[in-house]
C-alpha positions as a Python dict, from the first residue, in 0.01 Angstrom:
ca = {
    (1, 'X'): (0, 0, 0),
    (2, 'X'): (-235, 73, 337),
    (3, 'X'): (-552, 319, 336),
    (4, 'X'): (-640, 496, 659),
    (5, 'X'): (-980, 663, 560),
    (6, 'X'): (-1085, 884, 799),
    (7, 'X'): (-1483, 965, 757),
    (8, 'X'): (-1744, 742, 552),
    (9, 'X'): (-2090, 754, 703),
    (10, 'X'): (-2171, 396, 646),
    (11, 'X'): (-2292, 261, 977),
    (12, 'X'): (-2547, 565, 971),
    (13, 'X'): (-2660, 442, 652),
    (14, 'X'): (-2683, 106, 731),
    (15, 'X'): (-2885, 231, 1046),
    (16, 'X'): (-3163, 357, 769),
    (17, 'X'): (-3163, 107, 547),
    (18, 'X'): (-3223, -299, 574),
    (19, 'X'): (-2853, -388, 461),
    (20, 'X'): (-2566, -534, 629),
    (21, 'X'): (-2187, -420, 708),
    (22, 'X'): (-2084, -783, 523),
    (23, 'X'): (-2158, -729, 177),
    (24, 'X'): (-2406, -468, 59),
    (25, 'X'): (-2474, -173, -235),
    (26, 'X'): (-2303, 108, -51),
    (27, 'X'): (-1969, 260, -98),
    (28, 'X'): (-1829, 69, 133),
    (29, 'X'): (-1875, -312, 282),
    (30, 'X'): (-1646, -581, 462),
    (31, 'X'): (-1554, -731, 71),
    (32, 'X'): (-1437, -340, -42),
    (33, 'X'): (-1259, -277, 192),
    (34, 'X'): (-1066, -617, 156),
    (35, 'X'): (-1010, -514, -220),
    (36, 'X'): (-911, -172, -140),
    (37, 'X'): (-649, -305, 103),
    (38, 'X'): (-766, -132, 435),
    (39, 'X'): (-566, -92, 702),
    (40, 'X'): (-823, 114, 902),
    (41, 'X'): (-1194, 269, 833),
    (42, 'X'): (-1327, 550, 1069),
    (43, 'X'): (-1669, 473, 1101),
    (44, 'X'): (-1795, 815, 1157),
    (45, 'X'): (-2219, 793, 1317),
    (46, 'X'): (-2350, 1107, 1162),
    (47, 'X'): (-2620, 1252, 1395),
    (48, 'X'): (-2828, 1526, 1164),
    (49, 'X'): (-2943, 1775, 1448),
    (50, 'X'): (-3224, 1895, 1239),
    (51, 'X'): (-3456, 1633, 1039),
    (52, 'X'): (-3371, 1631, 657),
    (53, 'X'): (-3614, 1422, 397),
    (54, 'X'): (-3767, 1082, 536),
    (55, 'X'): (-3541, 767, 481),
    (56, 'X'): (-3668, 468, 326),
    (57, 'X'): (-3861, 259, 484),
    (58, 'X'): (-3714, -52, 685),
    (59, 'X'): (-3734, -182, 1085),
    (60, 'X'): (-3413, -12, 1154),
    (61, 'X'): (-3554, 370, 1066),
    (62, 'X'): (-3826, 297, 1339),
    (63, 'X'): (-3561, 275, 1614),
    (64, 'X'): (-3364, 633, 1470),
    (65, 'X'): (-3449, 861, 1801),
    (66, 'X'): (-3526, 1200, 1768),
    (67, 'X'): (-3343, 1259, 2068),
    (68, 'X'): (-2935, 1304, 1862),
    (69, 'X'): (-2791, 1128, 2217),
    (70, 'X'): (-3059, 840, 2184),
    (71, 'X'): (-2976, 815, 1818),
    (72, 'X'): (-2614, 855, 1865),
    (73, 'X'): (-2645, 539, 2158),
    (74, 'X'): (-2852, 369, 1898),
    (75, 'X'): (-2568, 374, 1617),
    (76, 'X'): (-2329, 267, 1844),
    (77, 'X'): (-2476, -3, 1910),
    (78, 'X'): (-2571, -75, 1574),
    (79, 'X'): (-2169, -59, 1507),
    (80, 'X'): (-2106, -306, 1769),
    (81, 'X'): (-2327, -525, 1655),
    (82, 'X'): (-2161, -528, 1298),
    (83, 'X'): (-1838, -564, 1432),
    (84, 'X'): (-1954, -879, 1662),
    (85, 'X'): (-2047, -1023, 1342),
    (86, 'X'): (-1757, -983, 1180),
    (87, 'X'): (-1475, -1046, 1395),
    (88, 'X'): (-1239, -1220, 1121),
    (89, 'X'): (-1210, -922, 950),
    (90, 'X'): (-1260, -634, 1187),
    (91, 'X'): (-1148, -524, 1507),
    (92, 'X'): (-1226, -206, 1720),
    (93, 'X'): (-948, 39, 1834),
    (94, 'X'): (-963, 174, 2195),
    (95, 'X'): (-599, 248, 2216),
    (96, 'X'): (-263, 323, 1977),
    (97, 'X'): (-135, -14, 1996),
    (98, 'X'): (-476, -165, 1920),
    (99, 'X'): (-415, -77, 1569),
    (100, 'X'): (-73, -231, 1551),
    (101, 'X'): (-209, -553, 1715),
    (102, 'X'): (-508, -584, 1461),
    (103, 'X'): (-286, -584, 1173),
    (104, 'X'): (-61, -844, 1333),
    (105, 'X'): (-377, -1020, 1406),
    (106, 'X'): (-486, -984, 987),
    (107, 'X'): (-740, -769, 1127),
    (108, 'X'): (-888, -396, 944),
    (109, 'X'): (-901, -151, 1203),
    (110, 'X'): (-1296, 64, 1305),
    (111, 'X'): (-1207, 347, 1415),
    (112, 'X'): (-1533, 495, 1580),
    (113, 'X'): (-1616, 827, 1550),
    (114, 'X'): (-1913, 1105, 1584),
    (115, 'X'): (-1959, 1333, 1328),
    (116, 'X'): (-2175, 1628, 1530),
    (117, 'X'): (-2071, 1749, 1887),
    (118, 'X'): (-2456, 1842, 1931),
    (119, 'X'): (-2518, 1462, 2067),
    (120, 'X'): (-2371, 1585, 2407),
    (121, 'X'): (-2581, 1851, 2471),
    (122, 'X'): (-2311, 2067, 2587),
    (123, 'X'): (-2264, 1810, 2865),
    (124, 'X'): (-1916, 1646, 2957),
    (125, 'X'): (-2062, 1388, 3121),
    (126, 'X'): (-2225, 1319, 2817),
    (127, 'X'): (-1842, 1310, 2620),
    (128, 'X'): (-1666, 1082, 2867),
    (129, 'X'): (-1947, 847, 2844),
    (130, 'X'): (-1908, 865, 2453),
    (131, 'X'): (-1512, 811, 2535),
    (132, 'X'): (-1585, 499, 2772),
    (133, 'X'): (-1808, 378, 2492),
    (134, 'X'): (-1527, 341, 2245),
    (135, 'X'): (-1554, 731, 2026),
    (136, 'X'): (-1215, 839, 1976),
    (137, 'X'): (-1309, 1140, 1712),
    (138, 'X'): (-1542, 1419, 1768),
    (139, 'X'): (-1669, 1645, 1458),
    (140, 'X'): (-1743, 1919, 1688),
    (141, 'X'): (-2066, 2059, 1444),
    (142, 'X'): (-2239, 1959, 1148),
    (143, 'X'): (-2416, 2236, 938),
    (144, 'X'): (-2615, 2355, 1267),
    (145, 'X'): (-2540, 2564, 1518),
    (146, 'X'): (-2485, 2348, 1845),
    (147, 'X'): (-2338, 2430, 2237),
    (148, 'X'): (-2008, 2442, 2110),
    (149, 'X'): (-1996, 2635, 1831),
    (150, 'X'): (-2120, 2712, 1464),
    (151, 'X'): (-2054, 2548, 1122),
    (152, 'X'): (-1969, 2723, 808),
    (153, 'X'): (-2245, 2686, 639),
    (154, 'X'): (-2541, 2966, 667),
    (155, 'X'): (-2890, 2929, 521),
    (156, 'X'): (-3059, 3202, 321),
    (157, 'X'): (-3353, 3344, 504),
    (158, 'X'): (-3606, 3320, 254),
    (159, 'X'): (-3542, 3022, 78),
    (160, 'X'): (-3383, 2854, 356),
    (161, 'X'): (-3119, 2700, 64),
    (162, 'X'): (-2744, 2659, 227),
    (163, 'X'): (-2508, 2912, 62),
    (164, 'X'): (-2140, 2777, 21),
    (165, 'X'): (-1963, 3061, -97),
    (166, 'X'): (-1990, 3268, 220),
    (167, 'X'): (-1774, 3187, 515),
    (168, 'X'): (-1846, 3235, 869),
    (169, 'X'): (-1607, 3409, 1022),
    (170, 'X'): (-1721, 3588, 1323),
    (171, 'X'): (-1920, 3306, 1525),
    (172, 'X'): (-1630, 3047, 1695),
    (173, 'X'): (-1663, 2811, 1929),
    (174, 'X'): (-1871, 2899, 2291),
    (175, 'X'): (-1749, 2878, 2638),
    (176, 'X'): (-1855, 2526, 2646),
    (177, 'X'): (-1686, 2459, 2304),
    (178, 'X'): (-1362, 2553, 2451),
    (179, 'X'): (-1444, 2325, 2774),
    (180, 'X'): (-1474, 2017, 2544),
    (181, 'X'): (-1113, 2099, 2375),
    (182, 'X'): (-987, 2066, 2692),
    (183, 'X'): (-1158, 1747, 2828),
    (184, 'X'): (-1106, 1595, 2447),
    (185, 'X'): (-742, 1697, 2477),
    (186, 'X'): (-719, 1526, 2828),
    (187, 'X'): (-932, 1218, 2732),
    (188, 'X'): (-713, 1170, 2414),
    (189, 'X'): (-1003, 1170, 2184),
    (190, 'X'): (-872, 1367, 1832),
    (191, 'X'): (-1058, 1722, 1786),
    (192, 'X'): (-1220, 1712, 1449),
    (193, 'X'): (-1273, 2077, 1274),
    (194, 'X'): (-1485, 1982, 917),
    (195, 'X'): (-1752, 2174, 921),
    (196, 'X'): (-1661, 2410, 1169),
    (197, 'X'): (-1701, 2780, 1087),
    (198, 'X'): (-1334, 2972, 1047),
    (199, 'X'): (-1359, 3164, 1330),
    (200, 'X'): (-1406, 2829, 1523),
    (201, 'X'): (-1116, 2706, 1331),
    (202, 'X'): (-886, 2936, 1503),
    (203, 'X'): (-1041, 2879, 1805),
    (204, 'X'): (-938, 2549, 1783),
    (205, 'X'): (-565, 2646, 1657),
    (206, 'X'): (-524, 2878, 1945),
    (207, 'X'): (-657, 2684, 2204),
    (208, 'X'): (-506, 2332, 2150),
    (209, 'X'): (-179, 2188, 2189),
    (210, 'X'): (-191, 1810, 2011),
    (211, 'X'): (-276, 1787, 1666),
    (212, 'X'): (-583, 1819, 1517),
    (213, 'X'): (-774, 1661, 1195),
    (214, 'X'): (-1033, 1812, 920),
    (215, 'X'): (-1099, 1478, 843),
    (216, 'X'): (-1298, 1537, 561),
    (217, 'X'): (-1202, 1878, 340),
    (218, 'X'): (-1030, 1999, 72),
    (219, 'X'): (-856, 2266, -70),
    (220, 'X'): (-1016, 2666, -84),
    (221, 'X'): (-826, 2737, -301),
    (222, 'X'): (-882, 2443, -629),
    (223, 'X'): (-1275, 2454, -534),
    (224, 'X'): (-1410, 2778, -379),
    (225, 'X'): (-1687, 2625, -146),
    (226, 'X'): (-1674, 2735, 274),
    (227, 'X'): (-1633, 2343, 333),
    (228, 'X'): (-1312, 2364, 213),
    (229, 'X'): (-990, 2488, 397),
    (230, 'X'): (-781, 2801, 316),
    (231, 'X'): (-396, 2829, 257),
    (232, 'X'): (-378, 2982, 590),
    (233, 'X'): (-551, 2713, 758),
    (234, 'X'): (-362, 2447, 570),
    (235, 'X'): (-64, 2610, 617),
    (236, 'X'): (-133, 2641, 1049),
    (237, 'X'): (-220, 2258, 1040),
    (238, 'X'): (122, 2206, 857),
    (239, 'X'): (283, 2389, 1090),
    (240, 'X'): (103, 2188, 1399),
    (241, 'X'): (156, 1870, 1277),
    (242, 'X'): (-219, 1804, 1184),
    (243, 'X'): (-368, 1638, 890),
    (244, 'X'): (-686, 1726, 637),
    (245, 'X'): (-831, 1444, 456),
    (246, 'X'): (-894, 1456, 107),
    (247, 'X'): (-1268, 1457, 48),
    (248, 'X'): (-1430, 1261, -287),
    (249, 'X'): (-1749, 1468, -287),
    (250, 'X'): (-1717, 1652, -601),
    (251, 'X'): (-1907, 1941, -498),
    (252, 'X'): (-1578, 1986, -293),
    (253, 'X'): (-1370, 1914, -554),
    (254, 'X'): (-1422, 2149, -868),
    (255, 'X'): (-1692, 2376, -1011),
    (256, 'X'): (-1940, 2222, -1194),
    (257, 'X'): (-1900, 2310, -1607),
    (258, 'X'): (-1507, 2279, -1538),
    (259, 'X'): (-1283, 2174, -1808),
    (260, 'X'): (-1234, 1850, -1703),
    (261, 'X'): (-1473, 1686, -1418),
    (262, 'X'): (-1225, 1374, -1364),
    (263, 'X'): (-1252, 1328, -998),
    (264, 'X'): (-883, 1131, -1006),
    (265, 'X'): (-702, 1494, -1176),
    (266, 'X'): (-913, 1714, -909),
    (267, 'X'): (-761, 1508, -622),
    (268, 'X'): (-446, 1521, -761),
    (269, 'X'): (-447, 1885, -790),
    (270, 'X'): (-573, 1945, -432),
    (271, 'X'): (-307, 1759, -349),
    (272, 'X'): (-50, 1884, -470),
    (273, 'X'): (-205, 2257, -362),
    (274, 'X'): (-243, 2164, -7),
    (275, 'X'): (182, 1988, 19),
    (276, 'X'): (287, 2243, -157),
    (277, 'X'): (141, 2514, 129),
    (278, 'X'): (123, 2254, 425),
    (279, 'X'): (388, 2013, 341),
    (280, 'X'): (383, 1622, 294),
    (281, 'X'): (338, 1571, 656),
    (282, 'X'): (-50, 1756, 707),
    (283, 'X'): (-213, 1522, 403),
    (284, 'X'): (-470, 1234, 465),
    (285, 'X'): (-767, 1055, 317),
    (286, 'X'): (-1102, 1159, 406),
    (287, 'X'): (-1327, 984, 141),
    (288, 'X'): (-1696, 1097, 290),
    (289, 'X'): (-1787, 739, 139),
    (290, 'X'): (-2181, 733, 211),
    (291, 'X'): (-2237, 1078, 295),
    (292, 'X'): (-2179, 1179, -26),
    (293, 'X'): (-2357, 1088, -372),
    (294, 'X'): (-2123, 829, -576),
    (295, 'X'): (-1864, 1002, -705),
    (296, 'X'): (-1875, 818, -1087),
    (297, 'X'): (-1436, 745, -1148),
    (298, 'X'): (-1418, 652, -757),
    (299, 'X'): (-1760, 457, -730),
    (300, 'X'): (-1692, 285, -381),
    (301, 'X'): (-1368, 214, -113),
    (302, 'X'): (-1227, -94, -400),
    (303, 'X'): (-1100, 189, -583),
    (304, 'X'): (-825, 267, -390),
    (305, 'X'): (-519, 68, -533),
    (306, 'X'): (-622, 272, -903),
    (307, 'X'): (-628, 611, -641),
    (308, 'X'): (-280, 504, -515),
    (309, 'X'): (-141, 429, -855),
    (310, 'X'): (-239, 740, -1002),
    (311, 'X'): (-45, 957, -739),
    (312, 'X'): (262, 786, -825),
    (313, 'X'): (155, 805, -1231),
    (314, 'X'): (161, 1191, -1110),
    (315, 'X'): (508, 1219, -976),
    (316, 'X'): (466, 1167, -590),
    (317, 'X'): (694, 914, -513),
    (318, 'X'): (598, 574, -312),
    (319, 'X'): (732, 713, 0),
    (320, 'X'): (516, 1035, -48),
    (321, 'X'): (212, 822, -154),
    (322, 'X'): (231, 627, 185),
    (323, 'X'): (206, 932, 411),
    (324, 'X'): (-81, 1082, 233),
    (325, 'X'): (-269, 692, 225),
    (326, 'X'): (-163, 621, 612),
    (327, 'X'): (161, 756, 763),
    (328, 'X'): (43, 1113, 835),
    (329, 'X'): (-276, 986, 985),
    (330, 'X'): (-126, 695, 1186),
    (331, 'X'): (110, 943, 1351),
    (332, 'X'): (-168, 1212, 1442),
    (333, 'X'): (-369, 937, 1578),
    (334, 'X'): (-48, 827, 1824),
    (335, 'X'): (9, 1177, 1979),
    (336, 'X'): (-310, 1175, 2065),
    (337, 'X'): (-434, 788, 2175),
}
């Protein structure tokens, strides 16, 4: 087997915290993804546009920016510097055939990524320079409004508490949203849509030609929460060729007071939802490893062998398995490399 994971927020957290990319309490590190036979990690740097509750202390907080482009810069660097100390395990990925080359090599493909389109500041410039610096995936908003577009998640006026259950579908993508399709489409850097509202999904459907990724969401229809896709979205990805990943947060996959909270059955039966309405092809791994709280029967990124096993244990065959663990990701990420 081969895992293709693709979002985990852990250079953001190590950017926080005093803790290494080596060996270290997250969900993942260099020695779980080793166990959980990798083939490549995205290593999205999440960029909050608005300030949420104080990290812990430690030297590397003091360097965060308030500026999202500083802090974005700062991340990136802070990935580069991981991966310079590591270089027997990892390698970076500018191009397709980098990944092919790194696995000849013995070598786990980072996959960088930005997970909030607000770090440009509606500037292309600002893009390119992200493309020349290695980002090859763009989450084009978080859960703020940006120059691009709006998420799908709205806050309640009084209480200022996020609602899930209602989603946005009247505010898309802006002018300038629609100007970064094309430049991301040109560049060949892979249009990410989780989080975006669902009028900015379509604005993405309509207004793209290579394949896109939710790299991180599940199924509308299993769990009933706006971060989650519906069978008509699923169903246009299928149709285009591109690929959700299956997220392990599992406020995204069940209601709470369910009949059974097993994270392993709730996967399964996204699953099996979203090939059923988007075929084999459109399903990937998106674990949110580090941007979500543990999830307690998938603790960290060594679980994935007992993940794998228990889709075949569930009737998808090996061949199956393989697209939803790497195939169907490794092709989206061809077209558009």
């Amino acid at each position: 087997m081969k895992v293709i994971d693709m979002h985990c927020d852990t250079i953001s957290e190590l950017g926080t915290q005093d803790a290494v990319l080596r060996k270290n309490a997250l969900h993942i590190d260099i020695e779980k993804l080793k166990r959980g036979n990798y083939y490549l990690q995205n290593f999205a740097l999440f960029v909050p546009l608005q300030e949420a509750d104080s990290k812990p202390n430690c030297e590397k907080a003091k360097h965060l920016a308030k500026n999202p482009l500083e802090e974005v810069l700062f991340l990136i660097d802070l990935f580069y510097t991981e991966l310079k100390k590591n270089t027997d395990i990892l390698a970076p990925v500018y191009k397709f055939t980098d990944i092919m080359n790194n696995e000849k090599n013995g070598k786990i493909s980072a996959f960088l990524t930005v997970e909030e389109g607000g770090v440009c500041k509606g500037e292309l410039a600002n893009l390119r320079n992200l493309y020349r610096l290695g980002v090859r995936m763009l989450t084009l908003t978080w859960n703020f409004p940006n120059e691009l577009g709006f998420p799908n998640l709205t806050f309640d006026s009084a209480t200022n508490i996020p609602d899930f259950t209602k989603p946005n579908t009247t505010d898309g993508l802006t002018e300038k949203g629609l100007e970064f399709l094309d430049e991301m489409e040109r560049l060949g850097m892979i249009i990410d849509v989780s989080h975006l509202s669902d009028a900015g999904f379509y604005d993405v459907l309509h207004n793209t030609k290579k394949p896109f990724v939710a790299s991180h969401s599940n199924s509308r229809a299993i769990c009933p929460n706006i971060r989650n896709l519906t069978d008509d979205m699923i169903q246009s990805m299928g149709n285009r060729g591109c690929v959700t990943g299956l997220n392990f947060c599992e406020d995204f996959l069940f209601e709470k007071n369910s009949a059974t909270e097993n994270s392993y059955d709730w996967i399964l039966y996204h699953a099996k939802h979203i090939v059923d309405i988007g075929g084999i092809e459109c399903l990937g791994l998106g674990s949110d490893f580090d941007g979500i709280p543990t999830n307690h029967d998938i603790p960290d990124a060594s679980f994935m062998p007992t993940l794998y096993d228990s889709f075949l244990k569930a009737g998808f065959s090996s061949s199956q398995t393989d697209k939803i663990f790497y195939e169907n990701v490794l092709r989206v990420y061809k077209d558009n490399l």
